[in-house]
Chimera marker file (.cmm) of the C-alpha trace (Angstrom):
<marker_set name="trace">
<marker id="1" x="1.080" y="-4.525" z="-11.671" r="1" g="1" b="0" radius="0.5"/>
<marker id="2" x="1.773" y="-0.227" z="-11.792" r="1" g="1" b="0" radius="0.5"/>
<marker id="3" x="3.207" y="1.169" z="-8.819" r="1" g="1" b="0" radius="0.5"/>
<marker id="4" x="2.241" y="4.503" z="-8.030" r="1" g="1" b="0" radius="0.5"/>
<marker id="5" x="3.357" y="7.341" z="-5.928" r="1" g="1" b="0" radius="0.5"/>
<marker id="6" x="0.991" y="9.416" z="-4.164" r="1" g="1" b="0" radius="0.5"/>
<marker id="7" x="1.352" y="12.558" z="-2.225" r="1" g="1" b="0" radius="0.5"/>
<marker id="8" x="-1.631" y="13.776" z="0.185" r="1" g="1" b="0" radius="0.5"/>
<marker id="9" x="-1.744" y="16.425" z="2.175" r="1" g="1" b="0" radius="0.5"/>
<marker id="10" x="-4.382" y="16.767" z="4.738" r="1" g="1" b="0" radius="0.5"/>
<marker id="11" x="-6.772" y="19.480" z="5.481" r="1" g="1" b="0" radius="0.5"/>
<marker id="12" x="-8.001" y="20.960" z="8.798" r="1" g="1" b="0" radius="0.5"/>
<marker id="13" x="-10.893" y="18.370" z="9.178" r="1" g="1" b="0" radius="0.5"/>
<marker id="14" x="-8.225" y="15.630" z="8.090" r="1" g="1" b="0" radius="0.5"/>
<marker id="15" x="-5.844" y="16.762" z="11.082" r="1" g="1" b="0" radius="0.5"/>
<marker id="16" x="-8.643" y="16.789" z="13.379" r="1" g="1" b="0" radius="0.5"/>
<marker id="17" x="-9.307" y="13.261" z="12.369" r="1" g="1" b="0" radius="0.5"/>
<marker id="18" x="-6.108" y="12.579" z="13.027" r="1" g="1" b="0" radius="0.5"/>
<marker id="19" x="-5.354" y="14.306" z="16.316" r="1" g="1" b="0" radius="0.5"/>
<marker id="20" x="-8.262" y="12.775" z="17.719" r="1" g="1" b="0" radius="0.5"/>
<marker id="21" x="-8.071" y="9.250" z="16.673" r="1" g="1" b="0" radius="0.5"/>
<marker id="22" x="-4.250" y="8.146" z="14.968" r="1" g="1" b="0" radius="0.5"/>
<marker id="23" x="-5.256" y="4.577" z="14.309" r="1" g="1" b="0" radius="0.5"/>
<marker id="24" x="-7.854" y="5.993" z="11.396" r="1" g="1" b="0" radius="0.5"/>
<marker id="25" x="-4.763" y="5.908" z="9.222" r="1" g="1" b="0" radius="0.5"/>
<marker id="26" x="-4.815" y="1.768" z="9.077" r="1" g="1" b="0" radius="0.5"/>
<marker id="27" x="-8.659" y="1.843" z="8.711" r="1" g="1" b="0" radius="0.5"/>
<marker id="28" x="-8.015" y="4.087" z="5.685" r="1" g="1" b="0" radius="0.5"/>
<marker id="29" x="-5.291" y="1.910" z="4.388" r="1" g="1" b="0" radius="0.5"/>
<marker id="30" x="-8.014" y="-1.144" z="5.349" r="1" g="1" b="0" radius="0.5"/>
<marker id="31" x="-10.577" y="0.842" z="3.080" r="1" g="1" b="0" radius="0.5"/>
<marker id="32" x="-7.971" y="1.426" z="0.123" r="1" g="1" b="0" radius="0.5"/>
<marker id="33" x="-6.818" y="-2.209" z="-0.032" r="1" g="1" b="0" radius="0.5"/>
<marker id="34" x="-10.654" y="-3.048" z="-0.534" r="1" g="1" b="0" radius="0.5"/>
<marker id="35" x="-10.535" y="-0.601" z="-3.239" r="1" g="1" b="0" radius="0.5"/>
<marker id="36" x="-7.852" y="-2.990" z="-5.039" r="1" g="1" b="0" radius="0.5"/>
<marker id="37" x="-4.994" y="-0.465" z="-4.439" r="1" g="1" b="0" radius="0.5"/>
<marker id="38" x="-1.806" y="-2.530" z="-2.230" r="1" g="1" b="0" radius="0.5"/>
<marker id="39" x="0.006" y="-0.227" z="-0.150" r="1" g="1" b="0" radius="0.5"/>
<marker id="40" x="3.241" y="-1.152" z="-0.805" r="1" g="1" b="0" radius="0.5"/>
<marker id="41" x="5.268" y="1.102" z="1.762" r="1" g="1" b="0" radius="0.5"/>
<marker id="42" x="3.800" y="4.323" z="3.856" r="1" g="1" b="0" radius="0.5"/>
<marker id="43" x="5.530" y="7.246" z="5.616" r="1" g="1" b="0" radius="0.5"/>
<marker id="44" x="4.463" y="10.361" z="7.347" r="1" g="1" b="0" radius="0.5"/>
<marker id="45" x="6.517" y="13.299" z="5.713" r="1" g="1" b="0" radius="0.5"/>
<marker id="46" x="7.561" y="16.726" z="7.015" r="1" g="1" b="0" radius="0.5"/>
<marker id="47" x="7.250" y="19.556" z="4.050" r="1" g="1" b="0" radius="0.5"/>
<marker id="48" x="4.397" y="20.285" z="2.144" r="1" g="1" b="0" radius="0.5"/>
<marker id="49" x="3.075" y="17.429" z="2.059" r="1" g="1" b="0" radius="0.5"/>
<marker id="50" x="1.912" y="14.660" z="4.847" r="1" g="1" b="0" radius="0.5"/>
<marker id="51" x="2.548" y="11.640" z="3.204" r="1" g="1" b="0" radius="0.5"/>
<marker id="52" x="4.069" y="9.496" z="1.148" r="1" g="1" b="0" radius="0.5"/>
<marker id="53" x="2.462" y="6.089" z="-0.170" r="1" g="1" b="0" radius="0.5"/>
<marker id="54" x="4.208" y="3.953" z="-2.546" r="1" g="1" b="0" radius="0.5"/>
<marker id="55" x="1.006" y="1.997" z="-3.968" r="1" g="1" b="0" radius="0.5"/>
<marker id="56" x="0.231" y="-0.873" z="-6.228" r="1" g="1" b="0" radius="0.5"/>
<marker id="57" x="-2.679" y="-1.251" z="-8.412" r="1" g="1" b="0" radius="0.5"/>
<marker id="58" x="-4.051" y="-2.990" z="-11.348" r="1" g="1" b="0" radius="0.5"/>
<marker id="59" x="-4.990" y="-0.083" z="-13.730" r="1" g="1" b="0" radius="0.5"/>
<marker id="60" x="-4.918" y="4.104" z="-13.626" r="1" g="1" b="0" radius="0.5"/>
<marker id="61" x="-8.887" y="3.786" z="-13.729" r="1" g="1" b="0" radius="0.5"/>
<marker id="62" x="-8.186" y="1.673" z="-10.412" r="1" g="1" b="0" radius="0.5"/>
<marker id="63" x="-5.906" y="4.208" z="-8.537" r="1" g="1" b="0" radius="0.5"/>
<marker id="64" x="-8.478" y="6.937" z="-9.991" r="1" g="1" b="0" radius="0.5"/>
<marker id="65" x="-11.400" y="5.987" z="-8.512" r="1" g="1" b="0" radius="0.5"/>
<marker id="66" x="-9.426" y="5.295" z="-5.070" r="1" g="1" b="0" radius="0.5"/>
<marker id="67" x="-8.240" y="8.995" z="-5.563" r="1" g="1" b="0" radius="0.5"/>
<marker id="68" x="-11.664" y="10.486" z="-5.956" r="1" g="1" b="0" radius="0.5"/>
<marker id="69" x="-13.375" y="8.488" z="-2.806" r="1" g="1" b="0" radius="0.5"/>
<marker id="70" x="-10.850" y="9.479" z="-0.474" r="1" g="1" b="0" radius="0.5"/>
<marker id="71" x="-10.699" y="13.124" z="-2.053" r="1" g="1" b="0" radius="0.5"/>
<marker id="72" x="-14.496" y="13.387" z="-1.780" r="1" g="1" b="0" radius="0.5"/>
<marker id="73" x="-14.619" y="12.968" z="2.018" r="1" g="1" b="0" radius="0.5"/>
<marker id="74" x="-12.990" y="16.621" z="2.315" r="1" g="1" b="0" radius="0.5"/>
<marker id="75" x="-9.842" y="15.467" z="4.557" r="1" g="1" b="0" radius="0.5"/>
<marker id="76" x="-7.101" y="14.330" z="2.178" r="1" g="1" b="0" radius="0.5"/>
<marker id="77" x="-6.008" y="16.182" z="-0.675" r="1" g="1" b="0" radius="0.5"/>
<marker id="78" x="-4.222" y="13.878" z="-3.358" r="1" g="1" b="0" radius="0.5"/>
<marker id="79" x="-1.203" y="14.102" z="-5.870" r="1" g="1" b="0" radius="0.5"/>
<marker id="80" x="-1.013" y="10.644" z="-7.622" r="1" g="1" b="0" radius="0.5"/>
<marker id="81" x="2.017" y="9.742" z="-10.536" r="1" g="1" b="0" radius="0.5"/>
<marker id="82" x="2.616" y="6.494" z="-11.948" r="1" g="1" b="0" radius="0.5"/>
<marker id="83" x="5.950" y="5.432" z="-11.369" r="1" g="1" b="0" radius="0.5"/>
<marker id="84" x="8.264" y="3.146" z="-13.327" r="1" g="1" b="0" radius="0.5"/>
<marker id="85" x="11.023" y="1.026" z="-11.524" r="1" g="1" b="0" radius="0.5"/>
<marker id="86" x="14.766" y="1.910" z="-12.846" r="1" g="1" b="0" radius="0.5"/>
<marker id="87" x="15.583" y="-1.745" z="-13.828" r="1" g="1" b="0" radius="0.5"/>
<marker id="88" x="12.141" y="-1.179" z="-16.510" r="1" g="1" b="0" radius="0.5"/>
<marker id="89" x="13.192" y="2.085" z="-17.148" r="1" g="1" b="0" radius="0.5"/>
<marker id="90" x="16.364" y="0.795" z="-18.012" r="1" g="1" b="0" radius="0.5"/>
<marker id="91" x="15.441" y="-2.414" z="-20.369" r="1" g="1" b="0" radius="0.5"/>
<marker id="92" x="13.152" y="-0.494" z="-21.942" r="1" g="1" b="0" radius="0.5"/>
<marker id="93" x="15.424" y="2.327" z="-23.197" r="1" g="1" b="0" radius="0.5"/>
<marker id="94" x="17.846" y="-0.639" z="-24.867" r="1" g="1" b="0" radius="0.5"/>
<marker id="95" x="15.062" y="-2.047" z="-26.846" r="1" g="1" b="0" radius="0.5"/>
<link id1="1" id2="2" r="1" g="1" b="0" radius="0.2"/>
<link id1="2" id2="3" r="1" g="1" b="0" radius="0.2"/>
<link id1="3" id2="4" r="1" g="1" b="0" radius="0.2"/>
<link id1="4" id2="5" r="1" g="1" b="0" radius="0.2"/>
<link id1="5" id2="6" r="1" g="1" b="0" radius="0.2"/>
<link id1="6" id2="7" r="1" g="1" b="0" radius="0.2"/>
<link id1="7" id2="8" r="1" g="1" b="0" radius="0.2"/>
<link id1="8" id2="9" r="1" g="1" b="0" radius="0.2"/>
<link id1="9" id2="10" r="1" g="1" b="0" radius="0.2"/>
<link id1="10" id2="11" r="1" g="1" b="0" radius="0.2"/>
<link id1="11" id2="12" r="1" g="1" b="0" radius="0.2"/>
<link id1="12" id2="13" r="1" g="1" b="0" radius="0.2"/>
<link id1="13" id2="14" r="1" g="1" b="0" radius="0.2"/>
<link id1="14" id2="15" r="1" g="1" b="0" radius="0.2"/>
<link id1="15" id2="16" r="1" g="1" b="0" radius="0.2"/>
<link id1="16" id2="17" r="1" g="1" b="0" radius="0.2"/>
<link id1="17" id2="18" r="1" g="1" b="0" radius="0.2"/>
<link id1="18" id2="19" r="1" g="1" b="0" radius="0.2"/>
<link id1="19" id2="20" r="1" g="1" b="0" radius="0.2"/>
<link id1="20" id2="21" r="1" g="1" b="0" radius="0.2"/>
<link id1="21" id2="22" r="1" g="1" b="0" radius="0.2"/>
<link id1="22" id2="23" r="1" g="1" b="0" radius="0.2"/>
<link id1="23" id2="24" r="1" g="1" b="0" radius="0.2"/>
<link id1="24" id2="25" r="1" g="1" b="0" radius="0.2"/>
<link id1="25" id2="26" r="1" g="1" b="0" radius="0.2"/>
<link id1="26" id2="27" r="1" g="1" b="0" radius="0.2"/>
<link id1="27" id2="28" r="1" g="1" b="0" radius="0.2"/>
<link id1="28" id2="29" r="1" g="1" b="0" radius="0.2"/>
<link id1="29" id2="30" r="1" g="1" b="0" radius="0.2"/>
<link id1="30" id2="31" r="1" g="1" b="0" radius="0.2"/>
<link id1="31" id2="32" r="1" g="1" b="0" radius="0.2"/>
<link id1="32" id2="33" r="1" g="1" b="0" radius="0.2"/>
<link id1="33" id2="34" r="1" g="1" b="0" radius="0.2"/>
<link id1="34" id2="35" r="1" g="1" b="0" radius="0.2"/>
<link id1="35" id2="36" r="1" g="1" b="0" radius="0.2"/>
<link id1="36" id2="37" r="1" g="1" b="0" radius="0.2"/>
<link id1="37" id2="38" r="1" g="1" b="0" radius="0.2"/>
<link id1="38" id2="39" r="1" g="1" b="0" radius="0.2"/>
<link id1="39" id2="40" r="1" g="1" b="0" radius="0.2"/>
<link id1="40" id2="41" r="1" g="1" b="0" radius="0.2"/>
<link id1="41" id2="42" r="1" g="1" b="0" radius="0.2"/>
<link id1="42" id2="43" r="1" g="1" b="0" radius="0.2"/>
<link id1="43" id2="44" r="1" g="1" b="0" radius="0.2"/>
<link id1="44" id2="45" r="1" g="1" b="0" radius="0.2"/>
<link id1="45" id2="46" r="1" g="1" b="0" radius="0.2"/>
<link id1="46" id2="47" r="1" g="1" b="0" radius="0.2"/>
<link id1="47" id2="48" r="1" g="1" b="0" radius="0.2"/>
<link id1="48" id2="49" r="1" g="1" b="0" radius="0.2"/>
<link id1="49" id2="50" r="1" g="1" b="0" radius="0.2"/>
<link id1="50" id2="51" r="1" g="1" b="0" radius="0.2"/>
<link id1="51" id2="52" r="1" g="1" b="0" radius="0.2"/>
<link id1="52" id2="53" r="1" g="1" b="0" radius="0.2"/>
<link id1="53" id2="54" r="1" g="1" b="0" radius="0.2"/>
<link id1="54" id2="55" r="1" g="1" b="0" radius="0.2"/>
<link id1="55" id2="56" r="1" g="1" b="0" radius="0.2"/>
<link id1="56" id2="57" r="1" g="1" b="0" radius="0.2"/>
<link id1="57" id2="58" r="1" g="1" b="0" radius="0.2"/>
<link id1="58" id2="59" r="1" g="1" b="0" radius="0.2"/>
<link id1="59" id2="60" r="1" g="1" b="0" radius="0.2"/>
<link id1="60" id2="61" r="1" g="1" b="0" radius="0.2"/>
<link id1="61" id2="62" r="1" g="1" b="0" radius="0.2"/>
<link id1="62" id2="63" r="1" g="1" b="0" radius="0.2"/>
<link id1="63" id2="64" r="1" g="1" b="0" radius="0.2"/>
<link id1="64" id2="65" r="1" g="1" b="0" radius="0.2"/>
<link id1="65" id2="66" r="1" g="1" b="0" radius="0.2"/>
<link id1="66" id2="67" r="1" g="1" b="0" radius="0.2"/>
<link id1="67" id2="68" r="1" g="1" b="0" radius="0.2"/>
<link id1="68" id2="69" r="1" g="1" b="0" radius="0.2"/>
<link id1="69" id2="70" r="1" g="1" b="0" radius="0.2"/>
<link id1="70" id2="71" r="1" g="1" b="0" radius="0.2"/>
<link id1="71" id2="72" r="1" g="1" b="0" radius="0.2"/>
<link id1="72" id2="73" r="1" g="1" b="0" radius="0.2"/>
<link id1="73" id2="74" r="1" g="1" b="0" radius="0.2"/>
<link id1="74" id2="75" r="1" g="1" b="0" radius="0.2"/>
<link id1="75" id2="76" r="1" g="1" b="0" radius="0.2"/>
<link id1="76" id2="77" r="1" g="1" b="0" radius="0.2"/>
<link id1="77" id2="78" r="1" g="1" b="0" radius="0.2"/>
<link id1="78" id2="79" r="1" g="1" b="0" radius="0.2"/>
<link id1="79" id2="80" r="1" g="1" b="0" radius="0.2"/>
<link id1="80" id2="81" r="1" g="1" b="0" radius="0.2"/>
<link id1="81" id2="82" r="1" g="1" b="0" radius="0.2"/>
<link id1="82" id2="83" r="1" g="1" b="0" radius="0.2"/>
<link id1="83" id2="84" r="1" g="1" b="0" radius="0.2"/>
<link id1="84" id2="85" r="1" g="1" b="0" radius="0.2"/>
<link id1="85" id2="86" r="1" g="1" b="0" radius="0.2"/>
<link id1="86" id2="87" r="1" g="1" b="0" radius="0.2"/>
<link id1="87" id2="88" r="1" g="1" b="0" radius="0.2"/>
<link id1="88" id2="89" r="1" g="1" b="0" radius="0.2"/>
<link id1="89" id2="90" r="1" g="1" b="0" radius="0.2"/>
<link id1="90" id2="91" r="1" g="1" b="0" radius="0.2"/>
<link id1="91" id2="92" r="1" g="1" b="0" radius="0.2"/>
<link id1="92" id2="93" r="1" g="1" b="0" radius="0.2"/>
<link id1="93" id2="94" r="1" g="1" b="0" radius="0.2"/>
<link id1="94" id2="95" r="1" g="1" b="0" radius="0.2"/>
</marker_set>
């Protein structure tokens, strides 16, 4: 399956969340996964953005939809790219 790399950064309402209740991070994830997107790894980033998630999903229609549910609540704001490992990048190149 596509791995993808998104980038959120949260809004004012989406800190708020946050302050006030930390755990609604793994109900998120909880709420992605049942959206057929695998979070493969997760970190909370300093810098312009909040987060990293290195995702897995069947299809960019898949990872799309996820992206516009979460973006429509008004907390999250979303930067998605597929992402290709090396060892692909790499076989593909010699054919």
């Amino acid at each position: 399956m596509p791995y993808y790399v998104i980038l959120s950064t949260l809004t004012d309402e989406g800190r708020e969340t946050l302050k006030e209740k930390p755990e609604r991070i793994l109900e998120v994830n909880k709420e992605i996964e049942k959206m057929g997107v695998k979070i493969i790894q997760q970190y909370a980033v300093l810098g312009p953005y909040d987060f990293v998630n290195i995702v897995e999903a069947p299809d960019n229609i898949t990872v799309m939809k996820m992206s516009v549910q979460l973006g429509s609540r008004g907390t999250v704001q979303l930067m998605t790219m597929p992402a290709i490992e090396v060892e692909e990048l790499i076989k593909n190149l010699k054919q």
